[in-house]
C-alpha positions as CSV (number, residue, x, y, z in Angstrom):
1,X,0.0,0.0,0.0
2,X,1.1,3.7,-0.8
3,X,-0.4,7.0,0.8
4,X,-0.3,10.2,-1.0
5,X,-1.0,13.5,-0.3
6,X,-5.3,13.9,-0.6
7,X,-5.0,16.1,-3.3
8,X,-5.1,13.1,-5.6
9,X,-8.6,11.6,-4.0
10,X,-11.8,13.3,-3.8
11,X,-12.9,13.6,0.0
12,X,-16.1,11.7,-0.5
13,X,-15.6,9.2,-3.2
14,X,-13.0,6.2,-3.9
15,X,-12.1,3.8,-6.6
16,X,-12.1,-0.3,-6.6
17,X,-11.1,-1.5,-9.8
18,X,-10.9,-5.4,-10.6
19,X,-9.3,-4.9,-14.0
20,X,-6.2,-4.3,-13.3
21,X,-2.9,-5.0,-15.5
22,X,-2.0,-8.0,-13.5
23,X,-5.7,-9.2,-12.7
24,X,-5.4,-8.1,-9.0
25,X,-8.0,-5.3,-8.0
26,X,-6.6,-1.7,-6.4
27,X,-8.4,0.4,-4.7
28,X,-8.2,4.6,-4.5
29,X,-9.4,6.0,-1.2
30,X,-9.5,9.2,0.7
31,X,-8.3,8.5,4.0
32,X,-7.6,10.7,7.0
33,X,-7.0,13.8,4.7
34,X,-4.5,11.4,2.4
35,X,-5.1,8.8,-0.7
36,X,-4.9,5.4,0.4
37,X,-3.6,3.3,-2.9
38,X,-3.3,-0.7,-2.0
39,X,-3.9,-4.0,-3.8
40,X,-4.1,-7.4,-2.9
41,X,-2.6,-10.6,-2.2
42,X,1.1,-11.0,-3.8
43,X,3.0,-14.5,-2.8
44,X,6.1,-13.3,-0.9
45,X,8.4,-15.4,1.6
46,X,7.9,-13.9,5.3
47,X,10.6,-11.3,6.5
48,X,11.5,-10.1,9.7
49,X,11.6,-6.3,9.3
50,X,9.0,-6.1,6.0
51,X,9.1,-2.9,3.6
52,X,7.3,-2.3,0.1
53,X,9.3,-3.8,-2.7
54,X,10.3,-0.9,-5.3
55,X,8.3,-2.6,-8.2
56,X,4.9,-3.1,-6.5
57,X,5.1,0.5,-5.3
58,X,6.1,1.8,-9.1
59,X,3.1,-0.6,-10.2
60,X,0.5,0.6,-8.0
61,X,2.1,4.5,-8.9
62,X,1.5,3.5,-12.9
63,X,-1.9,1.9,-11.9
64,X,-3.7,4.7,-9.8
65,X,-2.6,7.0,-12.9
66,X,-5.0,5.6,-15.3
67,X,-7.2,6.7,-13.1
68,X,-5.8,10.4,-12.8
69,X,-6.0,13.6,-15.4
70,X,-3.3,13.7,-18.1
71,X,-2.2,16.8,-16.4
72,X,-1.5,15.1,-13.5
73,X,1.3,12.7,-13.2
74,X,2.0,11.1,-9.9
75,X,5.7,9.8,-9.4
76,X,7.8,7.8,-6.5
77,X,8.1,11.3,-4.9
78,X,4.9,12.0,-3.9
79,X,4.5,8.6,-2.0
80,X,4.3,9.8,2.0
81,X,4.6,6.2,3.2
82,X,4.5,2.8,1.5
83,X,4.3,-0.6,3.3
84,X,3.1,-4.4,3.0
85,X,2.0,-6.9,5.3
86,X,1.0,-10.5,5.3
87,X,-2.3,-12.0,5.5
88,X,-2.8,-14.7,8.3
89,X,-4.6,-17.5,7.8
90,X,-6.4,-18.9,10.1
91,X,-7.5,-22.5,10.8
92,X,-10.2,-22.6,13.6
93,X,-9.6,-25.6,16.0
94,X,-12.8,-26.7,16.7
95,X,-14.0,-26.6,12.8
96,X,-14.8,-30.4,11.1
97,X,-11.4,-32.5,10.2
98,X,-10.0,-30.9,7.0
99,X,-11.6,-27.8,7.3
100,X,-9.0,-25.2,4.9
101,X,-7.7,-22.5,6.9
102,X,-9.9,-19.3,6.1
103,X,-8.9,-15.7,4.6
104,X,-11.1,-14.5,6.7
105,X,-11.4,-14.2,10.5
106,X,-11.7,-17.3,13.0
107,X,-13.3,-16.0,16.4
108,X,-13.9,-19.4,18.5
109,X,-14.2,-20.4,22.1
110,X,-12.0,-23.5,23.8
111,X,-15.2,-25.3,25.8
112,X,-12.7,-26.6,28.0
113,X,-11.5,-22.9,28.9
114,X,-14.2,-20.4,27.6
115,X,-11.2,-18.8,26.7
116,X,-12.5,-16.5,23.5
117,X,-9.9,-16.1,20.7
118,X,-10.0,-13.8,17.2
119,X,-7.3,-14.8,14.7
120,X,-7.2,-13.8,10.7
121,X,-9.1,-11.3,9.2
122,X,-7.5,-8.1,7.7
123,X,-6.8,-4.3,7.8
124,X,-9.9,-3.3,6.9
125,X,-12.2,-6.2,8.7
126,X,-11.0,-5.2,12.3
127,X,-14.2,-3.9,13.4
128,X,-16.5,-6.3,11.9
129,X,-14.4,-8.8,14.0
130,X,-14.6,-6.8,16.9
131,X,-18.5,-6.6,17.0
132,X,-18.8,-10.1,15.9
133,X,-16.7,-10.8,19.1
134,X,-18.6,-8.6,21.4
């Protein structure tokens, strides 16, 4: 994901596109006065200290400007902050034998315990799971 300056987003409106050049979707938002510019899912091997890899930042830069005037042409230099993350998978313990671990959240109780636990989900599913848990 890339934030730039808001300038590039109207306030009230944002963008999901599923045709992409690479057949992942991006999305265009205003967010807390910036432009929130992210895609999806990219296989990657897990790293200890994380940061955005030069070519998906360049590609969602060349991607949000199809999307943009002519006149305006966003470049690596108006990116404020760039990052990437991995989602976790979940399995739920107490699901049926061979159940596949899900994209989405797990919340699930240990009957031995009542102990309550929330694993998975995403960025932007934190407070679905937290009602669902409540």
């Amino acid at each position: 994901h890339v934030v730039l300056p808001g300038y590039y987003c109207p306030r009230d409106q944002g963008l999901l596109d599923y045709n992409t050049s690479d057949g992942r979707f991006l999305f265009f938002l205003p967010w807390l006065g910036h432009t929130l510019v992210g895609t999806t899912d990219a296989p990657s091997a897990a790293e200890t200290r994380p940061t955005a890899p030069e070519d998906e930042v360049q590609w969602l830069l060349n991607e949000c400007s199809r999307y943009l005037s002519p006149d305006v042409r966003v470049s690596r230099k108006d990116v404020l902050s760039a990052w990437r993350g991995w989602r976790p998978l979940a399995r739920d313990p107490h699901a049926a034998p061979g159940a596949p671990a899900s994209r989405d959240h797990v919340i699930s109780r240990d009957p031995a315990t009542n102990v309550v636990f929330a694993a998975g989900g995403k960025w932007t599913t934190w407070r679905e799971m937290s009602e669902e848990l409540i």
